[in-house]
Predicted model as a PDB file, atoms N, CA, C, CB and O in Angstrom, pLDDT in the B-factor column:
MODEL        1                                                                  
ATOM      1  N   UNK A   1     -26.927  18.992  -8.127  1.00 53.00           N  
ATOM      2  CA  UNK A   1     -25.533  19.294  -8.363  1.00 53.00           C  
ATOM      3  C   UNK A   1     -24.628  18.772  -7.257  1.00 53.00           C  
ATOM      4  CB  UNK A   1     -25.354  20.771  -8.512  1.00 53.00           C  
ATOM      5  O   UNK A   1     -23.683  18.062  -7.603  1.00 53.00           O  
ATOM      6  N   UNK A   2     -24.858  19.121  -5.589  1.00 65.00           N  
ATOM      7  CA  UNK A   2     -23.929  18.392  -5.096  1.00 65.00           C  
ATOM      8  C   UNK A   2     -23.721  16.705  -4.684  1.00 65.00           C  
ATOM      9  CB  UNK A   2     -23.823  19.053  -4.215  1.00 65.00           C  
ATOM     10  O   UNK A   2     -22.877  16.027  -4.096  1.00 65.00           O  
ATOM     11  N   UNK A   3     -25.099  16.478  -5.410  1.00 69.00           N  
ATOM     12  CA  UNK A   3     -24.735  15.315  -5.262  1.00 69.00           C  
ATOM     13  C   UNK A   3     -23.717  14.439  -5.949  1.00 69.00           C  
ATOM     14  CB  UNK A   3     -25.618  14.894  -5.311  1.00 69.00           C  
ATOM     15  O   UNK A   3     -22.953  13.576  -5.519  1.00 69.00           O  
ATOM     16  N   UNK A   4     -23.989  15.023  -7.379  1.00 78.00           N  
ATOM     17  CA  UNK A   4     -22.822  14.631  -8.279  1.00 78.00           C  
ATOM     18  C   UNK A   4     -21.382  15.001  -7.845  1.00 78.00           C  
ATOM     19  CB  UNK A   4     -23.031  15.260  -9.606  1.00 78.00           C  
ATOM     20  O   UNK A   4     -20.450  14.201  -7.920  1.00 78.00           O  
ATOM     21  N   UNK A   5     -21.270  16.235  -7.398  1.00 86.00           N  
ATOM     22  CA  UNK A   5     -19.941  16.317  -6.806  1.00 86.00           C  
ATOM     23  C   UNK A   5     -19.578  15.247  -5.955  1.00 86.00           C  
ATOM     24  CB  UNK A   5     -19.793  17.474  -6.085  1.00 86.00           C  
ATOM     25  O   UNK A   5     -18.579  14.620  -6.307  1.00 86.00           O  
ATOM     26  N   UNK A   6     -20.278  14.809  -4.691  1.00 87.00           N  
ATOM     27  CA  UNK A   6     -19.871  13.980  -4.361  1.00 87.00           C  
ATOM     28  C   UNK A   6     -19.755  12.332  -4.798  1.00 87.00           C  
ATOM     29  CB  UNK A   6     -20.230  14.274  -3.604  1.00 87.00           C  
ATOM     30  O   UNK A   6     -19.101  11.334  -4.495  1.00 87.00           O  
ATOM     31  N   UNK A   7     -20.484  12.611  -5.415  1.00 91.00           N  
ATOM     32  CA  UNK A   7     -20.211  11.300  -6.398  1.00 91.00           C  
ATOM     33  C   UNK A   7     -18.443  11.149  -7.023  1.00 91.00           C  
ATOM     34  CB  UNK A   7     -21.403  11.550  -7.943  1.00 91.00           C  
ATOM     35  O   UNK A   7     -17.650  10.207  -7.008  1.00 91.00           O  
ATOM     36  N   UNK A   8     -18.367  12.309  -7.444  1.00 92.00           N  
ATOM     37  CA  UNK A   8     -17.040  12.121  -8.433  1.00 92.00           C  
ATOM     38  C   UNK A   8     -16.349  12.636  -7.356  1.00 92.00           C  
ATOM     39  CB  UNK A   8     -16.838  12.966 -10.051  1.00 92.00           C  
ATOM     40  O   UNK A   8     -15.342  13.040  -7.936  1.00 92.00           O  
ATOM     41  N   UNK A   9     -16.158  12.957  -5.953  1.00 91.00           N  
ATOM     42  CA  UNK A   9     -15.497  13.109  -5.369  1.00 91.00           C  
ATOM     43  C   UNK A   9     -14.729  11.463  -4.746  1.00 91.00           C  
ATOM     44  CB  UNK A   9     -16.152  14.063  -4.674  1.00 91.00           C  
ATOM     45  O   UNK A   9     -13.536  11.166  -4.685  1.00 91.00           O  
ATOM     46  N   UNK A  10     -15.871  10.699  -4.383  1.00 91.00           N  
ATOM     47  CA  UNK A  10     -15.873   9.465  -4.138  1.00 91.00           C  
ATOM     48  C   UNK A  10     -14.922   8.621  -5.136  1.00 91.00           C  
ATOM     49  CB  UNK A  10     -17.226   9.087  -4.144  1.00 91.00           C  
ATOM     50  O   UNK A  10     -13.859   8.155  -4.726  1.00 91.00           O  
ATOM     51  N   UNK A  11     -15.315   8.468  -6.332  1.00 94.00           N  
ATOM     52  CA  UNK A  11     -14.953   8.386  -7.350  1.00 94.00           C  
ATOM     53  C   UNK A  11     -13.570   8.016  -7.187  1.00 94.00           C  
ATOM     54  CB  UNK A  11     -15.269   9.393  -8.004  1.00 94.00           C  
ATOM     55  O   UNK A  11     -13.101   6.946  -6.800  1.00 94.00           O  
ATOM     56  N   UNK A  12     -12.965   9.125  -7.562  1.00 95.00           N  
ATOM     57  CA  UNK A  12     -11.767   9.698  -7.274  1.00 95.00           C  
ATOM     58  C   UNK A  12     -11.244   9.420  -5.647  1.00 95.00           C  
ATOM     59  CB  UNK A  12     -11.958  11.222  -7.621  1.00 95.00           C  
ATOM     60  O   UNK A  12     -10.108   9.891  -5.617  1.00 95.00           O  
ATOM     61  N   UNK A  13     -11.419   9.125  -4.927  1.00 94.00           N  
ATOM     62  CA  UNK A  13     -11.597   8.476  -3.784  1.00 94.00           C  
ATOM     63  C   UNK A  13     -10.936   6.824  -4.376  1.00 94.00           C  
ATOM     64  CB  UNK A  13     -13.381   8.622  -3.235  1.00 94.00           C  
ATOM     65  O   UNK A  13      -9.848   6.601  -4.906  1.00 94.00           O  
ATOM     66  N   UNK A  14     -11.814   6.067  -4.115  1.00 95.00           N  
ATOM     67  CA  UNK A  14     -11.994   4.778  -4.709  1.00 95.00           C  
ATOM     68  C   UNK A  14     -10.653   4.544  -5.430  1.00 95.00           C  
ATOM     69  CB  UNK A  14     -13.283   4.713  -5.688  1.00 95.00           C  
ATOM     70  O   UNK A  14      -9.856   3.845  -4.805  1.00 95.00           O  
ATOM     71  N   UNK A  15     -10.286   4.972  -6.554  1.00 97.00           N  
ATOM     72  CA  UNK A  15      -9.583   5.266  -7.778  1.00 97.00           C  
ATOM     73  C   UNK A  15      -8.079   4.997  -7.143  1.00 97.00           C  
ATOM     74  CB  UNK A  15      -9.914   6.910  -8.447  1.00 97.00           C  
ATOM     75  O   UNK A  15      -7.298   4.045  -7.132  1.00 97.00           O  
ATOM     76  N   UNK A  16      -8.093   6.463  -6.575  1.00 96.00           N  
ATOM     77  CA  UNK A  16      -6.748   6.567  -5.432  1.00 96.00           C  
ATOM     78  C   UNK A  16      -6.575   5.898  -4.553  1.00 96.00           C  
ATOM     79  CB  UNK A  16      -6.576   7.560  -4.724  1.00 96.00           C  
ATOM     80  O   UNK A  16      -5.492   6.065  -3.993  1.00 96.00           O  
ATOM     81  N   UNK A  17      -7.075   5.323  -4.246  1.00 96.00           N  
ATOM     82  CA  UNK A  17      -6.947   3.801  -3.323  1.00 96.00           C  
ATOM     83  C   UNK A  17      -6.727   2.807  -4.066  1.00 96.00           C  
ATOM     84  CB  UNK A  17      -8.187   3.300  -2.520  1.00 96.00           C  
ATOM     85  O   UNK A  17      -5.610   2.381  -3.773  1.00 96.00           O  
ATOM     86  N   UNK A  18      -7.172   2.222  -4.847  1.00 97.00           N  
ATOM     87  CA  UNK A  18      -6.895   1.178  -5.246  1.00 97.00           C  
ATOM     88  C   UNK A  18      -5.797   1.323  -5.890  1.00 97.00           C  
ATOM     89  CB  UNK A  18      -7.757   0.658  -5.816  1.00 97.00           C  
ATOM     90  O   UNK A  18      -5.103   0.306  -5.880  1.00 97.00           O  
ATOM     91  N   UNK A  19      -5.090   2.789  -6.822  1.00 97.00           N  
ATOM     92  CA  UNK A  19      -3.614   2.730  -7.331  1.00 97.00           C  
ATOM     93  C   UNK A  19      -2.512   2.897  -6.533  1.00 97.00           C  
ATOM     94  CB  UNK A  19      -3.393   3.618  -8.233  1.00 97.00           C  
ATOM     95  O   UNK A  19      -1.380   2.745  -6.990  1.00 97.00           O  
ATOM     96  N   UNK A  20      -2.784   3.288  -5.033  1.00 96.00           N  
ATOM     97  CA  UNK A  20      -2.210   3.144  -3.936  1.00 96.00           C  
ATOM     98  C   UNK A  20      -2.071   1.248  -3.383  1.00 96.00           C  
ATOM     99  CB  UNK A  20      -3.124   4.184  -2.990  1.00 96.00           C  
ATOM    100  O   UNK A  20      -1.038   0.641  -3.103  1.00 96.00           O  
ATOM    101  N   UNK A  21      -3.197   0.840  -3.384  1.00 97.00           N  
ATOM    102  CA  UNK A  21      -2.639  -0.434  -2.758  1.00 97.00           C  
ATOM    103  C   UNK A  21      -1.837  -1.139  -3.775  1.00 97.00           C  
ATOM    104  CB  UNK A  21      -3.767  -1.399  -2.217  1.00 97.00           C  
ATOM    105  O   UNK A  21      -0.820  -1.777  -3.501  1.00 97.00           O  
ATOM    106  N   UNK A  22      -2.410  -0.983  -5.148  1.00 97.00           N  
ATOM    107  CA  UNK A  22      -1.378  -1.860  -5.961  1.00 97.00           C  
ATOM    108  C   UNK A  22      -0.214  -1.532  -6.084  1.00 97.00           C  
ATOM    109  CB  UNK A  22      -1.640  -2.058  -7.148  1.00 97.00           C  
ATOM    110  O   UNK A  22       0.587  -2.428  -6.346  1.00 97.00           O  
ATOM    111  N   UNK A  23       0.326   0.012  -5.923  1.00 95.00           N  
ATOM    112  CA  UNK A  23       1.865   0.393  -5.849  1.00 95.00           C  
ATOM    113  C   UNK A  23       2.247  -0.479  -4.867  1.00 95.00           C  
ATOM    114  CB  UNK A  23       2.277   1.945  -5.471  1.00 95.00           C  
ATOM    115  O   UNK A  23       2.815  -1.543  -5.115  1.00 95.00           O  
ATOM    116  N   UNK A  24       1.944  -0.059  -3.657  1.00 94.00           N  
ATOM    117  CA  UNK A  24       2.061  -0.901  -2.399  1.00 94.00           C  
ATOM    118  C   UNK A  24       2.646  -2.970  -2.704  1.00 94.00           C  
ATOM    119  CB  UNK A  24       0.144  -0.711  -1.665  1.00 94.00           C  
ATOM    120  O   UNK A  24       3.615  -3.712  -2.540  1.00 94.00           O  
ATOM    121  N   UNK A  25       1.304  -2.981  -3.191  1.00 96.00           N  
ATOM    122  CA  UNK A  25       1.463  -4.651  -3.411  1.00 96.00           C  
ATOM    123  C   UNK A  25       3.057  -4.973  -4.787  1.00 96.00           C  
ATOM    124  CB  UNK A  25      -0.607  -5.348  -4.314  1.00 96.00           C  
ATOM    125  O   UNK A  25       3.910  -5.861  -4.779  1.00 96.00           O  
ATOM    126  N   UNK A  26       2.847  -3.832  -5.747  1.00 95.00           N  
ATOM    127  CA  UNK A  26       4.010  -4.332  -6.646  1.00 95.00           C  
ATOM    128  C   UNK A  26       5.679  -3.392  -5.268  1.00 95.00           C  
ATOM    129  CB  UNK A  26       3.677  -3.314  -9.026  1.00 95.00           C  
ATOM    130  O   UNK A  26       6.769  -3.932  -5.081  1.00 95.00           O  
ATOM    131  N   UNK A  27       5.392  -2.504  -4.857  1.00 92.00           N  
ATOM    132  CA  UNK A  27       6.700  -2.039  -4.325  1.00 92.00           C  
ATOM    133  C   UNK A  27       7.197  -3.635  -2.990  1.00 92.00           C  
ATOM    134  CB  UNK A  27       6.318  -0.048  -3.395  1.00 92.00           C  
ATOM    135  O   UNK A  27       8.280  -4.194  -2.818  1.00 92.00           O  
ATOM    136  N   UNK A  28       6.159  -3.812  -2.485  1.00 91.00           N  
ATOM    137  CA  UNK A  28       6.461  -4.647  -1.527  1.00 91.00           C  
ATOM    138  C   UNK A  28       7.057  -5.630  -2.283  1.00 91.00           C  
ATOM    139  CB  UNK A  28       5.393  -5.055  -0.691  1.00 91.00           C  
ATOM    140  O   UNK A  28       8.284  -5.713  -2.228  1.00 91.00           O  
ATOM    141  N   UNK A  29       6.382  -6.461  -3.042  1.00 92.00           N  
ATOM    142  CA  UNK A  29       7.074  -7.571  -4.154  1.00 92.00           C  
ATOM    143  C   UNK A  29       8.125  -7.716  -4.799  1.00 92.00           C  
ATOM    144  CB  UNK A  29       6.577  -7.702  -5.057  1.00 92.00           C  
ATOM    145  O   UNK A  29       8.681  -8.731  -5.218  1.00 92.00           O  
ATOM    146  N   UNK A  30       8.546  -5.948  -4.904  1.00 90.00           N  
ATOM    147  CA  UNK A  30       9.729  -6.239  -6.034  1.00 90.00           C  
ATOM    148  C   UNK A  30      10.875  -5.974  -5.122  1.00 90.00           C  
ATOM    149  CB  UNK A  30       9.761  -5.165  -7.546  1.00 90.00           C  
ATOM    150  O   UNK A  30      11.933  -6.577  -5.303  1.00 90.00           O  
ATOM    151  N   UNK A  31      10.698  -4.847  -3.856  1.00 85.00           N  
ATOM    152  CA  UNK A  31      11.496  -4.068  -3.083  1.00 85.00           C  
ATOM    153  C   UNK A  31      12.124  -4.901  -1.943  1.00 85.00           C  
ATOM    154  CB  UNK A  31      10.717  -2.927  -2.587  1.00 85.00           C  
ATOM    155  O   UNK A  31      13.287  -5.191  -1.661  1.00 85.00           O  
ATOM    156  N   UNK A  32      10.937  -5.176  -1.400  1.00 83.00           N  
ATOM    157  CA  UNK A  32      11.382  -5.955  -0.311  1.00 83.00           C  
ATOM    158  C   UNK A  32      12.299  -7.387  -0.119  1.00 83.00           C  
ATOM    159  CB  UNK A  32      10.317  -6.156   0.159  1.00 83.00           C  
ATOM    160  O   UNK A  32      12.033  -8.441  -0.695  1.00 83.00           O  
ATOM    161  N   UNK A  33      13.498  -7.170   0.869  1.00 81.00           N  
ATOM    162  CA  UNK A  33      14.078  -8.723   1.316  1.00 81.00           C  
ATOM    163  C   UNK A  33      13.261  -9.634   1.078  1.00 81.00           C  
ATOM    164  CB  UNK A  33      14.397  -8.980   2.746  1.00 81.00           C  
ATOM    165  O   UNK A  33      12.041  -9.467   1.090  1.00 81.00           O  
ATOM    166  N   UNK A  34      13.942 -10.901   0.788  1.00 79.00           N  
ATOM    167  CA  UNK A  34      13.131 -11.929   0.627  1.00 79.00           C  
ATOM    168  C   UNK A  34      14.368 -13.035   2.358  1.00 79.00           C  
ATOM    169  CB  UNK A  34      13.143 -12.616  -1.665  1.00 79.00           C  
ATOM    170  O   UNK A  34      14.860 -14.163   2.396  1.00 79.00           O  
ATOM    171  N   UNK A  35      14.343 -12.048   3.234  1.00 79.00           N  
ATOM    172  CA  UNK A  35      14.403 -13.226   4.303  1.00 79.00           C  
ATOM    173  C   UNK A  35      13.280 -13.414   5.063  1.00 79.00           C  
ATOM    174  CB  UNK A  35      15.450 -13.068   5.277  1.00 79.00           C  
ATOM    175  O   UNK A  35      12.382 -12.623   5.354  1.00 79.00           O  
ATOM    176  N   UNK A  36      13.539 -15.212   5.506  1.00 82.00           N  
ATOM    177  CA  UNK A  36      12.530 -15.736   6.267  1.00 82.00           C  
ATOM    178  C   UNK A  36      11.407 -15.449   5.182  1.00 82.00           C  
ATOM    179  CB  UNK A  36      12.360 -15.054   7.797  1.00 82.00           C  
ATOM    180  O   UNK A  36      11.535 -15.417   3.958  1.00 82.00           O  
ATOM    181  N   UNK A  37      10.108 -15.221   6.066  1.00 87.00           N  
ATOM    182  CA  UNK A  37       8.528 -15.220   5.511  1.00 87.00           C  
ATOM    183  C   UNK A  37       8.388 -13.763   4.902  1.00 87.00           C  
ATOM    184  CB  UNK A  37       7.236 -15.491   6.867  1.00 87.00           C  
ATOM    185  O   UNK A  37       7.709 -13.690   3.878  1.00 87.00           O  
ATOM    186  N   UNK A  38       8.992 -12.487   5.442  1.00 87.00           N  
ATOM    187  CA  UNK A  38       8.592 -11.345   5.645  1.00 87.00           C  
ATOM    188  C   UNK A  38       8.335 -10.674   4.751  1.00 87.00           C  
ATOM    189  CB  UNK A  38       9.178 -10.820   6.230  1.00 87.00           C  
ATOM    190  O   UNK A  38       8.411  -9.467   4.984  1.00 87.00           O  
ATOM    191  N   UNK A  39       7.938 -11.071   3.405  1.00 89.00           N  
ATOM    192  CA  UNK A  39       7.942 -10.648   2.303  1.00 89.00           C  
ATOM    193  C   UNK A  39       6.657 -10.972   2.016  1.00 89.00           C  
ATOM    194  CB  UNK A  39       8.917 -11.058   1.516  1.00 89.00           C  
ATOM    195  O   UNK A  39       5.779 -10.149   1.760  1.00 89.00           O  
ATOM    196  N   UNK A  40       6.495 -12.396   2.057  1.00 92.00           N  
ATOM    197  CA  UNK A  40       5.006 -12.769   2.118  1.00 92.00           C  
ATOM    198  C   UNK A  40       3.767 -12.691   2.877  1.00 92.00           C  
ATOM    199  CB  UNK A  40       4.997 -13.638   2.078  1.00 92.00           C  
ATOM    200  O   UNK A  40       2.624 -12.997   2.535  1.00 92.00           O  
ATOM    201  N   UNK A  41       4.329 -12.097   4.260  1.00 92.00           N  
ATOM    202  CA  UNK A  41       3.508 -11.548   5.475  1.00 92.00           C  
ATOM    203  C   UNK A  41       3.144 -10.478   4.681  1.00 92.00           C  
ATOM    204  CB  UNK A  41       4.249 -11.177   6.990  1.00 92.00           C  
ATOM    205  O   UNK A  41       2.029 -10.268   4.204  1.00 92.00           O  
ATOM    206  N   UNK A  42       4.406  -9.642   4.533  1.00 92.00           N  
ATOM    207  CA  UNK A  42       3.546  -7.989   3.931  1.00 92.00           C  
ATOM    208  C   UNK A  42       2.676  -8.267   2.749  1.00 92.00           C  
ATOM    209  CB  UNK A  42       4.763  -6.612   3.251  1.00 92.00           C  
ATOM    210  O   UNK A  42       1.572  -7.755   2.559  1.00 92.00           O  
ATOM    211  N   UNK A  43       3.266  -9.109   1.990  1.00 95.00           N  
ATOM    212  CA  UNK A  43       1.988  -9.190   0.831  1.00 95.00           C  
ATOM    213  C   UNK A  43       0.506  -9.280   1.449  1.00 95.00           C  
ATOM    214  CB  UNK A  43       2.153 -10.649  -0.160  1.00 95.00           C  
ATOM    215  O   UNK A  43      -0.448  -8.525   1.265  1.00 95.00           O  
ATOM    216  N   UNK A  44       0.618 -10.546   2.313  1.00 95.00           N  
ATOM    217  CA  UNK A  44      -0.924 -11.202   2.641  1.00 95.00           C  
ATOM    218  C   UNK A  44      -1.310  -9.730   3.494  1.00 95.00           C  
ATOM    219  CB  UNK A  44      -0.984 -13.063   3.837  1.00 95.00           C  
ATOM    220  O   UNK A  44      -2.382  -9.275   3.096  1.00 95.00           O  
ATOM    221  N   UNK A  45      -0.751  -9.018   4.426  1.00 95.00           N  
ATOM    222  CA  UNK A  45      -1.437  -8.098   5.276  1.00 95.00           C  
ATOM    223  C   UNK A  45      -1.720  -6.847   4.265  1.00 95.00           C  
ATOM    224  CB  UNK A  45      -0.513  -7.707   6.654  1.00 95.00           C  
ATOM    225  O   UNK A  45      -2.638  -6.181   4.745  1.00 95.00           O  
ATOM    226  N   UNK A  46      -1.279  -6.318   3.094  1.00 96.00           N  
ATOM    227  CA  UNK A  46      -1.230  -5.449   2.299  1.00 96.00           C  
ATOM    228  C   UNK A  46      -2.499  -5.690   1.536  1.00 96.00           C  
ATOM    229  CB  UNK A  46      -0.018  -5.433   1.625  1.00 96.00           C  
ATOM    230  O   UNK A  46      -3.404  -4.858   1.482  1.00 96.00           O  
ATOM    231  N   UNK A  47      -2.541  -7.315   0.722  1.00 96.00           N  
ATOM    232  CA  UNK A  47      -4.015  -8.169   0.272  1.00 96.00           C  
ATOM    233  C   UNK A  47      -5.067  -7.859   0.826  1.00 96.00           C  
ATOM    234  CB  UNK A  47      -4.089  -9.573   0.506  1.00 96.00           C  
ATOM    235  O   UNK A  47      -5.965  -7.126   0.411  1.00 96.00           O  
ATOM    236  N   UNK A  48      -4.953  -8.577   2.060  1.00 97.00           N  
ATOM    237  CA  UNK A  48      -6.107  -8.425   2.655  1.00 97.00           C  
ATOM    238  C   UNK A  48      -6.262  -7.541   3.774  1.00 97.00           C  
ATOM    239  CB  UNK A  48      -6.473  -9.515   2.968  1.00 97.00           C  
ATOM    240  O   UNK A  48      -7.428  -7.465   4.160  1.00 97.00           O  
ATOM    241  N   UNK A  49      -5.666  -7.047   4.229  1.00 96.00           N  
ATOM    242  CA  UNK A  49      -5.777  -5.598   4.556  1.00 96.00           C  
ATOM    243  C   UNK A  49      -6.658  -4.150   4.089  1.00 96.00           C  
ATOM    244  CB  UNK A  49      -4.694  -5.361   4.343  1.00 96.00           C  
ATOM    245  O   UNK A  49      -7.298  -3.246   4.626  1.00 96.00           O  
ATOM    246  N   UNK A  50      -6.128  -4.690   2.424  1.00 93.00           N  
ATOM    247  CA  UNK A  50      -6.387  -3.492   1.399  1.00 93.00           C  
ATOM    248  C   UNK A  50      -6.005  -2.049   1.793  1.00 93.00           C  
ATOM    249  CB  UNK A  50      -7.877  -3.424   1.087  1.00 93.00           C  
ATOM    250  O   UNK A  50      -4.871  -1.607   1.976  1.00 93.00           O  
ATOM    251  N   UNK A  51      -7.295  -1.352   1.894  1.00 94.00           N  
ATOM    252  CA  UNK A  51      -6.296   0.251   1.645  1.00 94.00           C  
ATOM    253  C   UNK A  51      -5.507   0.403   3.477  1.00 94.00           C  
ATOM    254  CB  UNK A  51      -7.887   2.258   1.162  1.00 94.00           C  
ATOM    255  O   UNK A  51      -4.453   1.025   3.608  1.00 94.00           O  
ATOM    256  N   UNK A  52      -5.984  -0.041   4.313  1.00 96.00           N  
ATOM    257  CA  UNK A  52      -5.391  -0.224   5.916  1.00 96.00           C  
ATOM    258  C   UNK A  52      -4.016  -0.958   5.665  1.00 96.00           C  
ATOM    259  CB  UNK A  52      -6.509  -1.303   7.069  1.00 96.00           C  
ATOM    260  O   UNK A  52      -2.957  -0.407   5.965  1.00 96.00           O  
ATOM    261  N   UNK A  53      -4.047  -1.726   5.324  1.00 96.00           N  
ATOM    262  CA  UNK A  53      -3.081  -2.963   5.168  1.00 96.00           C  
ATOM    263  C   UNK A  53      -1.911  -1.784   4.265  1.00 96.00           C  
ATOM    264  CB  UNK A  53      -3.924  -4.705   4.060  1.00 96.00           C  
ATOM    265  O   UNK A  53      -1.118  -1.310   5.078  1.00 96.00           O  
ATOM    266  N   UNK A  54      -1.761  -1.451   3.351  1.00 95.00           N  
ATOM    267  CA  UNK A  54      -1.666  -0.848   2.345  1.00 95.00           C  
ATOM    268  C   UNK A  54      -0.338   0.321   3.029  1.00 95.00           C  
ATOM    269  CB  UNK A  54      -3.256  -0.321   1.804  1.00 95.00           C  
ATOM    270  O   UNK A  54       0.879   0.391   2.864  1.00 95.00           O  
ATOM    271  N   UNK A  55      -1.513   1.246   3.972  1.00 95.00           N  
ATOM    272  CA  UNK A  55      -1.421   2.239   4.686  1.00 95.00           C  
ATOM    273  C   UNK A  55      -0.046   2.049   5.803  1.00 95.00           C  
ATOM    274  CB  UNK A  55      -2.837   2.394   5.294  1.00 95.00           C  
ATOM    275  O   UNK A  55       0.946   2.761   5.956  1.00 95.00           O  
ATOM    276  N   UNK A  56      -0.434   0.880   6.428  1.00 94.00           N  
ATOM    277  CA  UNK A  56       0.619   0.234   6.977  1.00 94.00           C  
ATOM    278  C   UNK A  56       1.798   0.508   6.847  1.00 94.00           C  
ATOM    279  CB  UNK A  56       0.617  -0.738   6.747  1.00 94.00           C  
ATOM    280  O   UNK A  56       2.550   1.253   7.475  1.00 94.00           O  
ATOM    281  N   UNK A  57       1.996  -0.466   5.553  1.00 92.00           N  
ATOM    282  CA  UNK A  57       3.363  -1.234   4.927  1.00 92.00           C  
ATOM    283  C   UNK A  57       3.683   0.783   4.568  1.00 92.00           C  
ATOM    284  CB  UNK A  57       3.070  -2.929   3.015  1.00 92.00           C  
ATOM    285  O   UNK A  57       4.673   1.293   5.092  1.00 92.00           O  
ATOM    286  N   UNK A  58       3.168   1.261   4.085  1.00 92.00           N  
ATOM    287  CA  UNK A  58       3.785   2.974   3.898  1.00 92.00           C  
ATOM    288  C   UNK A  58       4.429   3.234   4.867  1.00 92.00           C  
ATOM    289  CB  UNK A  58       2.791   4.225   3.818  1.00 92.00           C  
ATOM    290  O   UNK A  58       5.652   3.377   4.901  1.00 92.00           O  
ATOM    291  N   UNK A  59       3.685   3.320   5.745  1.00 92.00           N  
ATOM    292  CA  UNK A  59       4.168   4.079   7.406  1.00 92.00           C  
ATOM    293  C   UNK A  59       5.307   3.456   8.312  1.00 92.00           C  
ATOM    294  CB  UNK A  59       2.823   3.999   8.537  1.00 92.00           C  
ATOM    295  O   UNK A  59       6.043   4.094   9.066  1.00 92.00           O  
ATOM    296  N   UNK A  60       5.314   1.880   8.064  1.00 91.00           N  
ATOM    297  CA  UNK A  60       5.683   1.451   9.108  1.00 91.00           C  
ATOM    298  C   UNK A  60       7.094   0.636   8.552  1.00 91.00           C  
ATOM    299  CB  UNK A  60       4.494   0.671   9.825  1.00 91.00           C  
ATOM    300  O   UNK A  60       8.191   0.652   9.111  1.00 91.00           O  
ATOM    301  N   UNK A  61       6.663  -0.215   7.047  1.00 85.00           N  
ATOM    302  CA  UNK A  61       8.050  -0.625   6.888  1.00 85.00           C  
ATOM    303  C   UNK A  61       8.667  -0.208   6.413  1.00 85.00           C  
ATOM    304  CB  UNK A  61       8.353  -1.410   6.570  1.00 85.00           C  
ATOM    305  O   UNK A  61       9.846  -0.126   6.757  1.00 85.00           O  
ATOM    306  N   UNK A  62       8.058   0.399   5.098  1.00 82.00           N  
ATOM    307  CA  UNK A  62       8.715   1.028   4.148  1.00 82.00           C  
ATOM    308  C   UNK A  62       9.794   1.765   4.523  1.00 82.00           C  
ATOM    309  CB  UNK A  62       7.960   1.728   3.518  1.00 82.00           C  
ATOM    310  O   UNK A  62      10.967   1.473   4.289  1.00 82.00           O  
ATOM    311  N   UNK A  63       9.428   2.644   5.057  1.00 81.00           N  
ATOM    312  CA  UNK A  63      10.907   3.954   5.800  1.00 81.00           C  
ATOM    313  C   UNK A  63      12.209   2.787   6.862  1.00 81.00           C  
ATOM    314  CB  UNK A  63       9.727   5.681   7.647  1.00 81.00           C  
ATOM    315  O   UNK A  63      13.265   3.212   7.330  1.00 81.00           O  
ATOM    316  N   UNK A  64      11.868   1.822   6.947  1.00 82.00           N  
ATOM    317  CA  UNK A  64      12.571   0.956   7.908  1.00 82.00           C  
ATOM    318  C   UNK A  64      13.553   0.283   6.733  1.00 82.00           C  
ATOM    319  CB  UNK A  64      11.469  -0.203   8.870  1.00 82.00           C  
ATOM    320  O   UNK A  64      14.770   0.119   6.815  1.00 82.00           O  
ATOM    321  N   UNK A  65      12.783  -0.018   5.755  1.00 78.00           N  
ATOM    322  CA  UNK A  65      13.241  -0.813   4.597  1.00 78.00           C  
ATOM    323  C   UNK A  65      14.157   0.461   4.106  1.00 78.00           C  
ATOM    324  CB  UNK A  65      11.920  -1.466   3.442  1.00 78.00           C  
ATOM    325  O   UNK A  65      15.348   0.373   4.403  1.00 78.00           O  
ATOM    326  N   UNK A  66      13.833   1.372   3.549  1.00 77.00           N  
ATOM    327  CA  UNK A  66      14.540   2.598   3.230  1.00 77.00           C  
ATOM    328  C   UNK A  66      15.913   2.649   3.972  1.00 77.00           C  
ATOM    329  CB  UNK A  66      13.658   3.829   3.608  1.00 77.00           C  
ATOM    330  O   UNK A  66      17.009   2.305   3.528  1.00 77.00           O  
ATOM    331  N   UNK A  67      15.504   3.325   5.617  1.00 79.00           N  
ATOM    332  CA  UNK A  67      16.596   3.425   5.892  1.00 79.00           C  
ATOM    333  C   UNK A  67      17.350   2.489   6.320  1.00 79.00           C  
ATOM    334  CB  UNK A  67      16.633   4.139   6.457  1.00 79.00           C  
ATOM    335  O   UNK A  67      18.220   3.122   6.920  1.00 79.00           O  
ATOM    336  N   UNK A  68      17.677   1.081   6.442  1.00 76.00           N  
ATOM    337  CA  UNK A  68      18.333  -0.162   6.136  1.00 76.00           C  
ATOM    338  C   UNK A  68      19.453  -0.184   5.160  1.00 76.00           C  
ATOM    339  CB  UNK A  68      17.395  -1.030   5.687  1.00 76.00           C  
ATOM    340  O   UNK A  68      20.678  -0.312   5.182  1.00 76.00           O  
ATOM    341  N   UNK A  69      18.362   0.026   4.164  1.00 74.00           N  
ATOM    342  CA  UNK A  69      19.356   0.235   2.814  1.00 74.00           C  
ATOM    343  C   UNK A  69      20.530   1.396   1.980  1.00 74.00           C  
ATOM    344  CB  UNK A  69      18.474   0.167   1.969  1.00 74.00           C  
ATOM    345  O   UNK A  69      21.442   1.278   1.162  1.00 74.00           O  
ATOM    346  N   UNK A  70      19.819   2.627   2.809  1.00 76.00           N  
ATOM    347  CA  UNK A  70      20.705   3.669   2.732  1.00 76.00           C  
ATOM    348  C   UNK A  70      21.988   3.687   3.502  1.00 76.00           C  
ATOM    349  CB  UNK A  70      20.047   4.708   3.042  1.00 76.00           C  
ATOM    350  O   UNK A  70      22.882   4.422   3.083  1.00 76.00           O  
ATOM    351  N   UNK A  71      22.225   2.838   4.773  1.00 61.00           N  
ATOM    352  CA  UNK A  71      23.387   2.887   5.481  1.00 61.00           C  
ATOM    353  C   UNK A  71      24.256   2.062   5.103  1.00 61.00           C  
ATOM    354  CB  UNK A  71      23.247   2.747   6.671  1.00 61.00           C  
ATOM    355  O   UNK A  71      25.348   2.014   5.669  1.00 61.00           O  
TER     356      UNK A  71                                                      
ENDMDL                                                                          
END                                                                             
């Protein structure tokens, strides 16, 4: 039995990551400035990054990008 739990814990794991990086990859794409490169940096570090990369662009630009645009 607990193994299966952790199985479908994993699971579900996995799952949520990967619908996390692709929000990530479509929010960066559609959201983000297109000056200079910086659009295509976050893509490639978000890509290949994956769920780190991903994690990133959440934490670090996103709220920068946010509050940019709110003022």
């Amino acid at each position: 039995m607990a193994a299966g739990n952790f199985e479908l814990f994993a699971l579900l794991f996995v799952i949520t990551g990967l619908v996390f990086w692709i929000w990530m990859i479509v929010e960066c794409a559609t959201k983000e400035p297109s000056q200079g490169n910086d659009k295509i940096v976050w893509i490639i570090i978000i890509i290949f990054g994956q769920l780190i990369g991903a994690l990133i662009y959440y934490f670090v630009r996103r709220p920068q990008r946010i509050a940019l645009y709110r003022s």
